[in-house]
Biopython code that builds the backbone (N, CA, C, O; Angstrom):
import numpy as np
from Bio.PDB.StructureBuilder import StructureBuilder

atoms = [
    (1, "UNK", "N", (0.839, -1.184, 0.000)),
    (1, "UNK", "CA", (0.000, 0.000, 0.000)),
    (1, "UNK", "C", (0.881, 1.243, 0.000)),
    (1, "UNK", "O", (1.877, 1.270, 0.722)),
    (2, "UNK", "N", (0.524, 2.379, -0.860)),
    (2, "UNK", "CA", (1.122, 3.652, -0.945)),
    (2, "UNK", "C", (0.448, 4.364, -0.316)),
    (2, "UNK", "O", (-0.728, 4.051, -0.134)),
    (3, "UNK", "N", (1.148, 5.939, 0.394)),
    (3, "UNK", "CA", (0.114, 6.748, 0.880)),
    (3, "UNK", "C", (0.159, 8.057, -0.115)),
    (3, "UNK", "O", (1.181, 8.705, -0.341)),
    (4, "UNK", "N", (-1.076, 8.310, -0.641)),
    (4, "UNK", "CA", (-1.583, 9.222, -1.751)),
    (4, "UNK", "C", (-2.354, 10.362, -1.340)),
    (4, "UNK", "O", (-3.206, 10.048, -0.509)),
    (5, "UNK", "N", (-2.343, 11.432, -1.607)),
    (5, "UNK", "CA", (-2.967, 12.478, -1.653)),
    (5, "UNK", "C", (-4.342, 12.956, -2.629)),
    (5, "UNK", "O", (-5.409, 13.506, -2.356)),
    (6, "UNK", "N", (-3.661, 12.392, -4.022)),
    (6, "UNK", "CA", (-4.968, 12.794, -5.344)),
    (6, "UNK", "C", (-6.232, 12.306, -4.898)),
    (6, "UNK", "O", (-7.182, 13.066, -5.086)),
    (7, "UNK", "N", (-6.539, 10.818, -4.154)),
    (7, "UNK", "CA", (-7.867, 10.993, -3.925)),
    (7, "UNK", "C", (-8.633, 11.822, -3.371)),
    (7, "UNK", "O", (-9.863, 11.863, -3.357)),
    (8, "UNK", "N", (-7.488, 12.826, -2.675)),
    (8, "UNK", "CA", (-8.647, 13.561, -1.731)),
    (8, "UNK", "C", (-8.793, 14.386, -2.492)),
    (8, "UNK", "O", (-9.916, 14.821, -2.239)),
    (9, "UNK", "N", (-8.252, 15.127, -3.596)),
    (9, "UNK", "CA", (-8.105, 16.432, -4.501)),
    (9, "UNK", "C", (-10.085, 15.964, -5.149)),
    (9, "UNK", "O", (-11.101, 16.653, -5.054)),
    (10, "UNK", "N", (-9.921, 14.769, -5.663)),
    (10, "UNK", "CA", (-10.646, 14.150, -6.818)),
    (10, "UNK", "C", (-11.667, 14.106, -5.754)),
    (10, "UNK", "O", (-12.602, 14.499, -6.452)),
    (11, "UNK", "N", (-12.267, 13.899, -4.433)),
    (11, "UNK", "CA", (-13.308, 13.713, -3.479)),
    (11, "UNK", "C", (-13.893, 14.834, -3.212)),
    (11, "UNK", "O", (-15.122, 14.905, -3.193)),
    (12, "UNK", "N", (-13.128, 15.853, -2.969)),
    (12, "UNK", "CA", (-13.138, 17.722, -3.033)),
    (12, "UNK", "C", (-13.984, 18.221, -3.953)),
    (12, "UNK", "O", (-14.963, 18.926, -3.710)),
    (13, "UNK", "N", (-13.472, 17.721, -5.409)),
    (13, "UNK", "CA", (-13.982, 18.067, -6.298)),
    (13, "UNK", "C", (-15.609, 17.778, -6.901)),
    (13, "UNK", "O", (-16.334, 18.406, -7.673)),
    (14, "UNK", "N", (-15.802, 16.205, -5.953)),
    (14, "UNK", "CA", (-16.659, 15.707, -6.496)),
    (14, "UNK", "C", (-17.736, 16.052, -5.432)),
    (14, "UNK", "O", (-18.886, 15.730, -5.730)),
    (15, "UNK", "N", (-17.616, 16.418, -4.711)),
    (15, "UNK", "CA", (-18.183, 16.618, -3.021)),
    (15, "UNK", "C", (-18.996, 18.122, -2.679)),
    (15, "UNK", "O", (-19.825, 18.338, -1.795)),
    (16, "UNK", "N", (-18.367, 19.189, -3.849)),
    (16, "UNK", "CA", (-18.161, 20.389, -3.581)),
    (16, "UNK", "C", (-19.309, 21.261, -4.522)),
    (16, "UNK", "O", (-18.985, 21.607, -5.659)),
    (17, "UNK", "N", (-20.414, 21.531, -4.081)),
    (17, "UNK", "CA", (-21.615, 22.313, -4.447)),
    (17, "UNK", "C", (-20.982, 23.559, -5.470)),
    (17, "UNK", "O", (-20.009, 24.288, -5.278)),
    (18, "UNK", "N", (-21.995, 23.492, -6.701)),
    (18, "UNK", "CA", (-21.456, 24.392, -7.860)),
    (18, "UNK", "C", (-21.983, 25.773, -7.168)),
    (18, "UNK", "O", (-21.641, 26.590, -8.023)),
    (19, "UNK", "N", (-22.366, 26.228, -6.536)),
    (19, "UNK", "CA", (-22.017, 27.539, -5.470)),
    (19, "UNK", "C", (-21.495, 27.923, -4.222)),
    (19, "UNK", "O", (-21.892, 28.791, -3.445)),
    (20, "UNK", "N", (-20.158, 26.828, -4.116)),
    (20, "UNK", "CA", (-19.453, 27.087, -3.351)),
    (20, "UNK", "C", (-17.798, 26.815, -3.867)),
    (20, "UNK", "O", (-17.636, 25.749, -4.460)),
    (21, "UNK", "N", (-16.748, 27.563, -3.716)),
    (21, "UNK", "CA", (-16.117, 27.919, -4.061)),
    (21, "UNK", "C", (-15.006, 27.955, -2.632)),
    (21, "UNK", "O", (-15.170, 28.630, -1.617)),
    (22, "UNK", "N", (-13.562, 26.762, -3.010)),
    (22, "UNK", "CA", (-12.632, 26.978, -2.493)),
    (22, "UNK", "C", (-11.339, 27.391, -2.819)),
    (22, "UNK", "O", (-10.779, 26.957, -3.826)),
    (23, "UNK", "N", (-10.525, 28.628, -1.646)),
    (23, "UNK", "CA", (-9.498, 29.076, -2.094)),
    (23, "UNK", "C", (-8.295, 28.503, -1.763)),
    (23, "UNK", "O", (-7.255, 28.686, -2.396)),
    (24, "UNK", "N", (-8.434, 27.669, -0.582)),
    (24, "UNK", "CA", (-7.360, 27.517, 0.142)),
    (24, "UNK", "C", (-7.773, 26.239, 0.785)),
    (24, "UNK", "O", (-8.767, 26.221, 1.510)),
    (25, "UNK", "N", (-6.752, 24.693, 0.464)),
    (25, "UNK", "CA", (-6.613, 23.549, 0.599)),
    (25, "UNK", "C", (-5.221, 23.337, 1.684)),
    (25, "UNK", "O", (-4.082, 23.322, 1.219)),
    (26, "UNK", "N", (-5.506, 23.171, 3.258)),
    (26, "UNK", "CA", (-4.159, 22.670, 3.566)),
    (26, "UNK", "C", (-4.311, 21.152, 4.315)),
    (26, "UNK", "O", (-4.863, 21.003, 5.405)),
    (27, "UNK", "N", (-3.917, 20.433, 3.790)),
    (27, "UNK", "CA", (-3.652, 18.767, 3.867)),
    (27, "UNK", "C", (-3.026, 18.288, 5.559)),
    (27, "UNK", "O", (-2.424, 19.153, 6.197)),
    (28, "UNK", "N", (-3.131, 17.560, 5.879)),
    (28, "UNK", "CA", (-2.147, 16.942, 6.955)),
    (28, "UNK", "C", (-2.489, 15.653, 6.839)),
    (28, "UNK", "O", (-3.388, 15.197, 7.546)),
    (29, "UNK", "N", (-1.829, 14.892, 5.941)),
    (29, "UNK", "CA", (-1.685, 13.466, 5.829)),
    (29, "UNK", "C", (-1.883, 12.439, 7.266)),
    (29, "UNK", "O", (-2.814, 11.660, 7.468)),
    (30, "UNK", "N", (-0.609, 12.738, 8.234)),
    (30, "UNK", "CA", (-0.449, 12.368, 8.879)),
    (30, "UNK", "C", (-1.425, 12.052, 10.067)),
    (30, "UNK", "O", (-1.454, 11.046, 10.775)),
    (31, "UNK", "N", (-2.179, 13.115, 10.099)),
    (31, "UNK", "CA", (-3.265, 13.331, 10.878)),
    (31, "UNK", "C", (-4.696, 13.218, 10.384)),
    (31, "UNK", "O", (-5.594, 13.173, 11.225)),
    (32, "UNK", "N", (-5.012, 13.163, 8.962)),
    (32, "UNK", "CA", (-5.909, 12.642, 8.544)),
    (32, "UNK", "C", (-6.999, 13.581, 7.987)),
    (32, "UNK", "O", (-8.101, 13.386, 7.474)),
    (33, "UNK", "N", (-6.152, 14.850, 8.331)),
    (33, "UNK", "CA", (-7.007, 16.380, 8.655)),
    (33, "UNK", "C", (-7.331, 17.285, 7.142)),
    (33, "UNK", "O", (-6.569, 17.068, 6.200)),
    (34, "UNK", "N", (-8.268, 18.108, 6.995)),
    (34, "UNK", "CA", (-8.084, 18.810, 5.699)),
    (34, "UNK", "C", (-8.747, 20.337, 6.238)),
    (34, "UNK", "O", (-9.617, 20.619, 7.062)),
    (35, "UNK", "N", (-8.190, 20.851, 5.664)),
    (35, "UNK", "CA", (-8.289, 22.398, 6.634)),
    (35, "UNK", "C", (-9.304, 23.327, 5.055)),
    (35, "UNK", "O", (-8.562, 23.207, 4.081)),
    (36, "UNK", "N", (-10.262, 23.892, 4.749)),
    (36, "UNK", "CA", (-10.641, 24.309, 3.639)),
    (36, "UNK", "C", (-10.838, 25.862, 3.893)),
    (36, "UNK", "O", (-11.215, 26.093, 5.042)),
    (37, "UNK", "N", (-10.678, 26.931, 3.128)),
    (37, "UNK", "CA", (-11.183, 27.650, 3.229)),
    (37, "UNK", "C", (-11.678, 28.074, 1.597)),
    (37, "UNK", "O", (-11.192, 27.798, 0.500)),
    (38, "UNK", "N", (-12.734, 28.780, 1.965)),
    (38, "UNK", "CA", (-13.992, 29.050, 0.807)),
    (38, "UNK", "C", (-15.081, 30.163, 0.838)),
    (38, "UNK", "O", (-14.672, 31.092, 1.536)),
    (39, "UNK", "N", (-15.752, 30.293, 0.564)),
    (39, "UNK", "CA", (-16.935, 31.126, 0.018)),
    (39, "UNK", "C", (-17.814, 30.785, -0.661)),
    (39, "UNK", "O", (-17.605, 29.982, -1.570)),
    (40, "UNK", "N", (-19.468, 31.467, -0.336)),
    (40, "UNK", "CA", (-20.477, 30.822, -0.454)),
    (40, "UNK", "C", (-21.321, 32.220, -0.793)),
    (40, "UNK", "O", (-20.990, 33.406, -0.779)),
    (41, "UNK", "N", (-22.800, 31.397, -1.162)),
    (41, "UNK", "CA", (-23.426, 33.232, -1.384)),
    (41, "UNK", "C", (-24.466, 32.957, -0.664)),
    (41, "UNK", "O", (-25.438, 33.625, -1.018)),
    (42, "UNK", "N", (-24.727, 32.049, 0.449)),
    (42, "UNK", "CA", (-25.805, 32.062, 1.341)),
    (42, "UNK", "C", (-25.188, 31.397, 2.366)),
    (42, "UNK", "O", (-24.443, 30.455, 2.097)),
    (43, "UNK", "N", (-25.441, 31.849, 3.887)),
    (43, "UNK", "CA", (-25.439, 30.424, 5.052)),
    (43, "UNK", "C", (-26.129, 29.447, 4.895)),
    (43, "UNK", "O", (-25.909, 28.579, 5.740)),
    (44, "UNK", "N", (-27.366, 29.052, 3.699)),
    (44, "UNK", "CA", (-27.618, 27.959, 3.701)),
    (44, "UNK", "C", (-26.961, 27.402, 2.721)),
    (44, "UNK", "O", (-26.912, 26.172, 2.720)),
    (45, "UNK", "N", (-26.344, 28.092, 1.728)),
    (45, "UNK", "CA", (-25.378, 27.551, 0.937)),
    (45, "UNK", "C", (-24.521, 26.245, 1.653)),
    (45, "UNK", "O", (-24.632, 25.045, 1.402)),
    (46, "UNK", "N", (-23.511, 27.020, 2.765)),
    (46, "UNK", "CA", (-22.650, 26.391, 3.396)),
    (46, "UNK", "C", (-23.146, 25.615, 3.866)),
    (46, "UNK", "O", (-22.551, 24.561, 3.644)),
    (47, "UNK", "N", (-24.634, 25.390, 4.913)),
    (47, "UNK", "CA", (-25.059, 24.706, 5.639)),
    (47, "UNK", "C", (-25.105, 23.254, 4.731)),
    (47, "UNK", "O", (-24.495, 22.216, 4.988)),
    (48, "UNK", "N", (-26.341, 23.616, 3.196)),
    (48, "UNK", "CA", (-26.001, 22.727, 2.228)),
    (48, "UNK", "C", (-24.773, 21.802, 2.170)),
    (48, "UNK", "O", (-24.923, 20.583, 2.089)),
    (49, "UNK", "N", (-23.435, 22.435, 2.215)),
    (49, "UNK", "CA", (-22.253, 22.053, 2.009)),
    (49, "UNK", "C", (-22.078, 21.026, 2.827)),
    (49, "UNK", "O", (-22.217, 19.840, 2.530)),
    (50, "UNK", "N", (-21.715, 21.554, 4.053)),
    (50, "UNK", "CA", (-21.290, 21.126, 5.615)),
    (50, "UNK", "C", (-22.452, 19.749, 5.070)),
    (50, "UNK", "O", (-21.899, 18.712, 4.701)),
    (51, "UNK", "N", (-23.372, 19.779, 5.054)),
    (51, "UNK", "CA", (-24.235, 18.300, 5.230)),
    (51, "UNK", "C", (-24.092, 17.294, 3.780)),
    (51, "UNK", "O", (-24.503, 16.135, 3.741)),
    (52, "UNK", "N", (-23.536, 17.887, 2.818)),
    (52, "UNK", "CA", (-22.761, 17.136, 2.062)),
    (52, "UNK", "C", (-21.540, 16.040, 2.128)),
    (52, "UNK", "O", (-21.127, 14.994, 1.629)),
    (53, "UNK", "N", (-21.273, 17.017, 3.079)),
    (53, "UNK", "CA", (-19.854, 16.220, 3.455)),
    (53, "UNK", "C", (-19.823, 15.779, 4.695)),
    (53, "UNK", "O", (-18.693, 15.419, 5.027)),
    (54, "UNK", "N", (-20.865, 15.636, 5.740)),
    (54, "UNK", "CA", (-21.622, 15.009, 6.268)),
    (54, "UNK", "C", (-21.756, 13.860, 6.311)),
    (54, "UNK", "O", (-21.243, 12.957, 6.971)),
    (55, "UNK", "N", (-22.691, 13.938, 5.350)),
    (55, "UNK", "CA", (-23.166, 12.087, 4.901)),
    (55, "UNK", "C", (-22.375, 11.175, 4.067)),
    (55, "UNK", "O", (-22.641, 10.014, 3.757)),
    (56, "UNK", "N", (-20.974, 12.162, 3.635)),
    (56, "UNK", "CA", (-20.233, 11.283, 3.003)),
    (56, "UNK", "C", (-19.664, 10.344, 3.935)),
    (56, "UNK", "O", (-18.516, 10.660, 4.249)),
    (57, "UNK", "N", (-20.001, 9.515, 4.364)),
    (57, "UNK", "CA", (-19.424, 8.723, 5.819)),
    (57, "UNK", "C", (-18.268, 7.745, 5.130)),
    (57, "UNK", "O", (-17.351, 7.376, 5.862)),
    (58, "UNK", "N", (-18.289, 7.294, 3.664)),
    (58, "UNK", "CA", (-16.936, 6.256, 3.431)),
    (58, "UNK", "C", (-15.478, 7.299, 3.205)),
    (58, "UNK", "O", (-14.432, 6.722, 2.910)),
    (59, "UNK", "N", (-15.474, 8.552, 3.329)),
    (59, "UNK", "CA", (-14.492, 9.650, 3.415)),
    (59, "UNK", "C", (-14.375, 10.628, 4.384)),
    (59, "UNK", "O", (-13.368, 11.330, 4.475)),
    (60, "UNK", "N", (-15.396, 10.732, 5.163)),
    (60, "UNK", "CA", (-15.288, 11.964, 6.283)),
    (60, "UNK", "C", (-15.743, 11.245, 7.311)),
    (60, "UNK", "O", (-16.786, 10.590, 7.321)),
    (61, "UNK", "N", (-14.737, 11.396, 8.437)),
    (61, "UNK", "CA", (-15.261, 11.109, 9.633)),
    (61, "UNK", "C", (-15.871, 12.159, 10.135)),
    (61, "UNK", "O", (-16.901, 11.913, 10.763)),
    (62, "UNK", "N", (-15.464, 13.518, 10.026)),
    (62, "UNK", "CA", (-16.166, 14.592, 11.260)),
    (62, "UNK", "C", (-15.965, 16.100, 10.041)),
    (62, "UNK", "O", (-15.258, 16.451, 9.096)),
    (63, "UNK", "N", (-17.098, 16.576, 10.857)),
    (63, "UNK", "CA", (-17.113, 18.225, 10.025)),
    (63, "UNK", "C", (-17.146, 19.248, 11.209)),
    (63, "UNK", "O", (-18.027, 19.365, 12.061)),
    (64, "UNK", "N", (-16.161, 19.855, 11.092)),
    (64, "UNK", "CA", (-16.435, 21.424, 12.175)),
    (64, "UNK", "C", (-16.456, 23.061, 11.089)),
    (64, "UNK", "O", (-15.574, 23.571, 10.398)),
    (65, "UNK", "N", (-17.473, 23.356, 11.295)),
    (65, "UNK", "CA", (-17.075, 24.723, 10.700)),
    (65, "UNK", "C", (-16.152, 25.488, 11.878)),
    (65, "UNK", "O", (-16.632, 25.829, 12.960)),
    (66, "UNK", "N", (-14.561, 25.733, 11.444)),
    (66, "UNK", "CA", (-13.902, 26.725, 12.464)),
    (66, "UNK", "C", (-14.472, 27.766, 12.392)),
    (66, "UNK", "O", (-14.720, 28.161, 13.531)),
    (67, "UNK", "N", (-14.971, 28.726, 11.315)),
    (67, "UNK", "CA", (-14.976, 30.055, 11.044)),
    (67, "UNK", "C", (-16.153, 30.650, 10.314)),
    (67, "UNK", "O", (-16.530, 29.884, 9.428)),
    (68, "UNK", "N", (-16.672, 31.467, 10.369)),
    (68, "UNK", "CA", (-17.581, 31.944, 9.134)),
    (68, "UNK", "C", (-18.070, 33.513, 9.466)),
    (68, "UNK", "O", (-18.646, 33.876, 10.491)),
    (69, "UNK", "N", (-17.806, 34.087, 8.676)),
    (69, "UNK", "CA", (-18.404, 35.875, 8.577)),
    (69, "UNK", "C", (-18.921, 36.038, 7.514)),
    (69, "UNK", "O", (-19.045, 35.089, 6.740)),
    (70, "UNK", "N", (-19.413, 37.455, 7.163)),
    (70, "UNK", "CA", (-20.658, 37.238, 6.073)),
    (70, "UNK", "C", (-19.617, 39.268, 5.754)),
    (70, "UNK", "O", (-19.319, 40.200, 6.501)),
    (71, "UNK", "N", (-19.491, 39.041, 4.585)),
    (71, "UNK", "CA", (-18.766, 39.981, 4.332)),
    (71, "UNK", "C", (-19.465, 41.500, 3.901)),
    (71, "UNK", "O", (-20.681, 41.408, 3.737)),
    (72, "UNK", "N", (-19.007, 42.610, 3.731)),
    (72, "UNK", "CA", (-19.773, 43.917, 3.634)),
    (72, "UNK", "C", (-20.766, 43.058, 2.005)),
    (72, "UNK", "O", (-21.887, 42.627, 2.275)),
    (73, "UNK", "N", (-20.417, 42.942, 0.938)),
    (73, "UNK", "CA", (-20.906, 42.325, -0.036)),
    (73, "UNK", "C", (-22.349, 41.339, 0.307)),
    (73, "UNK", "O", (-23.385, 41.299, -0.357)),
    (74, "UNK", "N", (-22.042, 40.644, 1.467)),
    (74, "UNK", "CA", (-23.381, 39.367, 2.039)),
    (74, "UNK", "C", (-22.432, 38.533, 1.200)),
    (74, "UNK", "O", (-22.781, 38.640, 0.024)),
    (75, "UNK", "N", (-21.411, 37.774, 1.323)),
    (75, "UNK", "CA", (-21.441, 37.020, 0.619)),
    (75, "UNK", "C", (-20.516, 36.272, 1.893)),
    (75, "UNK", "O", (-19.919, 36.952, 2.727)),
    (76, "UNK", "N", (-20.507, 34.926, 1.892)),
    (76, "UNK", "CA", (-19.892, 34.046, 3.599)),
    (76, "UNK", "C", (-18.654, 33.605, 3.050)),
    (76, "UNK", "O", (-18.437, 33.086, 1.955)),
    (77, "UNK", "N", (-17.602, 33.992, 4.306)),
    (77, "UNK", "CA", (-16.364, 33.392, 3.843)),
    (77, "UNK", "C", (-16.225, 32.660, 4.903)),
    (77, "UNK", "O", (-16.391, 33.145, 6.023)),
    (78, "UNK", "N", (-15.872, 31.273, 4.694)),
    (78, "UNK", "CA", (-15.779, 30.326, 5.903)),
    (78, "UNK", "C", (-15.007, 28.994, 5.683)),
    (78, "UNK", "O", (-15.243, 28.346, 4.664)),
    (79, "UNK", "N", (-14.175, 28.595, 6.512)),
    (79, "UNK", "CA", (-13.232, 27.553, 6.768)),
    (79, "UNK", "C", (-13.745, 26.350, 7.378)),
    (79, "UNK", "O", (-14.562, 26.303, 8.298)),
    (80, "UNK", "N", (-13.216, 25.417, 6.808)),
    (80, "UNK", "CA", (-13.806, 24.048, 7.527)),
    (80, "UNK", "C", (-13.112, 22.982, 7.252)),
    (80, "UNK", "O", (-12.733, 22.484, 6.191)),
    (81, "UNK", "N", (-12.966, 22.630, 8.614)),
    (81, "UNK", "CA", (-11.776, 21.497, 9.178)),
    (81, "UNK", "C", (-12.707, 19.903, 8.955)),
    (81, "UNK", "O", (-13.812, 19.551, 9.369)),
    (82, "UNK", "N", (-11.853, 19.332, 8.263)),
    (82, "UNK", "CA", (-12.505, 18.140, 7.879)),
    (82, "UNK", "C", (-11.587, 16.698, 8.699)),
    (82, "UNK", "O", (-10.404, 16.760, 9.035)),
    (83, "UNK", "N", (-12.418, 15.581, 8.867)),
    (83, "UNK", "CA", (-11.367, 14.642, 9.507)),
    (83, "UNK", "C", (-11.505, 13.744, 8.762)),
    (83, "UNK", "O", (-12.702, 13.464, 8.826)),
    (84, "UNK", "N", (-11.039, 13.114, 8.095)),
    (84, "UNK", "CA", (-10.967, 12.082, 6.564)),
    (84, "UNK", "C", (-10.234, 10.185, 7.080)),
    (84, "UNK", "O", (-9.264, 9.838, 7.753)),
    (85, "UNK", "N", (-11.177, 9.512, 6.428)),
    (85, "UNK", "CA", (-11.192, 8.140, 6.867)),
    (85, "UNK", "C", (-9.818, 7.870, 6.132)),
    (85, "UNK", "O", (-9.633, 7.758, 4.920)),
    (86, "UNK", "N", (-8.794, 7.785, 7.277)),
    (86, "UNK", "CA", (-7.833, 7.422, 6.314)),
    (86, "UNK", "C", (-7.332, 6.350, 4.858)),
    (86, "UNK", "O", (-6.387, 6.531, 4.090)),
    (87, "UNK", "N", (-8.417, 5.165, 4.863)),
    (87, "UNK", "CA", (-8.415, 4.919, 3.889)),
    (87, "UNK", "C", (-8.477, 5.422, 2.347)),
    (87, "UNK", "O", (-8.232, 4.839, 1.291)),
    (88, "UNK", "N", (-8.923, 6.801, 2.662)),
    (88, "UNK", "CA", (-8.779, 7.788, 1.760)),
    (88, "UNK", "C", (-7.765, 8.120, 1.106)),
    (88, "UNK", "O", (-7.917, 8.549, -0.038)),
    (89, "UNK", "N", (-6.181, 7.974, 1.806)),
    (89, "UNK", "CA", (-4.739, 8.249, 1.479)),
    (89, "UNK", "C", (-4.602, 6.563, 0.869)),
    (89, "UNK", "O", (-3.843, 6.713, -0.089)),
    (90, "UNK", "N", (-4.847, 5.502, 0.921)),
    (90, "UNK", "CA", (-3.994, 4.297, 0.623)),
    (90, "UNK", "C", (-4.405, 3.873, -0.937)),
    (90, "UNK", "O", (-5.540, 3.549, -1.287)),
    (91, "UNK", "N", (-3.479, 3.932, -1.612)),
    (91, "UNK", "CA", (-3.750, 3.306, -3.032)),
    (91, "UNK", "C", (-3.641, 1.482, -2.811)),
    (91, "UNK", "O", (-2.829, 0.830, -2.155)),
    (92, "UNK", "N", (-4.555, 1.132, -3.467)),
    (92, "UNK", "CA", (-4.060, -0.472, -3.639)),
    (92, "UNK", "C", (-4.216, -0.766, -4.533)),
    (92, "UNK", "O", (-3.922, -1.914, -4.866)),
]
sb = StructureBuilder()
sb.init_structure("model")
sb.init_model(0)
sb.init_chain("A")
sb.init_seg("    ")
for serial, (resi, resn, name, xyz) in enumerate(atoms, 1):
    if name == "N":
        sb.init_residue(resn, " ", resi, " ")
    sb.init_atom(name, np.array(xyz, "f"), 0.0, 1.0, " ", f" {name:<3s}", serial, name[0])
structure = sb.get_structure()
């Protein structure tokens, strides 16, 4: 078994509501962790989101929103710490 990163790029992608929008991806393999930050054009947007990745239960163990403000514009910028089934990293 190898430990891989692209699945999670390719899970992100596939996971990720066409009105929500991420800028900033930081990884921690080791720990299993995925740190996101993004933008949305509603709190139920995000809420949407957050329960997306939710129910993905064969890739996410846990969802915390760290952060979220709603900018002079109304539009939500918010970060969210993801905890990922590590089987997610192992190629076989």
């Amino acid at each position: 078994d190898h430990i891989i990163s692209s699945q999670v790029f390719a899970f992100v992608e596939k996971i990720t509501l066409s009105n929500v929008w991420f800028s900033n991806f930081s990884l921690s393999g080791s720990g299993n962790q995925v740190l996101l930050s993004g933008e949305t054009e509603t709190l139920e947007a995000l809420s949407r989101q957050v329960d997306a990745l939710e129910k993905s239960k064969g890739e996410v163990e846990g969802v915390n929103v760290a952060n979220s403000q709603v900018t002079p514009a109304g539009r939500i910028l918010f970060t969210l710490n993801l905890s990922l089934n590590p089987d997610i990293f192992t190629w076989k």
